[in-house]
C-alpha positions as CSV (number, residue, x, y, z in Angstrom):
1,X,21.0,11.4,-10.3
2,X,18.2,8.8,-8.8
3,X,17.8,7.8,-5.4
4,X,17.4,4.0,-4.7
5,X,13.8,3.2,-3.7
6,X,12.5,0.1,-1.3
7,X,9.7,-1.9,-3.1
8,X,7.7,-4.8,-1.4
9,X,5.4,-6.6,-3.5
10,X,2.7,-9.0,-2.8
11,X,0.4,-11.3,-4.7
12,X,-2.6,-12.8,-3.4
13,X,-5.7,-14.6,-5.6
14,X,-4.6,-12.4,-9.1
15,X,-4.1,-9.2,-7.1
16,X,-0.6,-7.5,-6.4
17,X,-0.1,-4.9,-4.1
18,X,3.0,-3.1,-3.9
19,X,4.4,-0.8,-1.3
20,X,7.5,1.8,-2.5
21,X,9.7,4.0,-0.4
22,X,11.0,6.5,-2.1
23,X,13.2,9.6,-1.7
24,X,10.9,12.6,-2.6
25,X,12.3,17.0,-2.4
26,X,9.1,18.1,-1.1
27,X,9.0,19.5,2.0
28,X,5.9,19.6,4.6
29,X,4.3,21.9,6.6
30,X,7.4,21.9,9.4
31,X,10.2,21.9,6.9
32,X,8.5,24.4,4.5
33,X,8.3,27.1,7.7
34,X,12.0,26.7,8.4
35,X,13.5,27.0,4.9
36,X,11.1,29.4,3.5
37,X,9.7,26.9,0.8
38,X,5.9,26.2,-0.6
39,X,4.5,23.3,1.0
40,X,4.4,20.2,-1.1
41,X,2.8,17.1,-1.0
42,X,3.1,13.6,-2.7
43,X,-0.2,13.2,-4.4
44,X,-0.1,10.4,-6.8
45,X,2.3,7.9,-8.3
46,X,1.5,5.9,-11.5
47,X,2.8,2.4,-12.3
48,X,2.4,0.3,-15.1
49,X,3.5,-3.5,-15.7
50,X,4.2,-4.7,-19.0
């Protein structure tokens, strides 16, 4: 079951940045306290083109 996700993208002189919102089940420090979970942290996404 995947949750949409809100991509920008911009190119400027050969370089594209992209920006991606995206729907993610960790929980931080405050929600991890109330629902007796780990902590958990986003710590890196991989794209590739092509």
């Amino acid at each position: 079951m995947a949750k949409k996700m809100k991509i920008k993208a911009k190119e400027k002189d050969g370089v594209v940045k992209v920006k991606a919102m995206f729907i993610s089940i960790m929980a931080d420090k405050e929600e991890a306290i109330k629902k007796n979970v780990e902590v958990a942290y986003i710590a890196h996404v991989l794209a590739k083109a092509n």
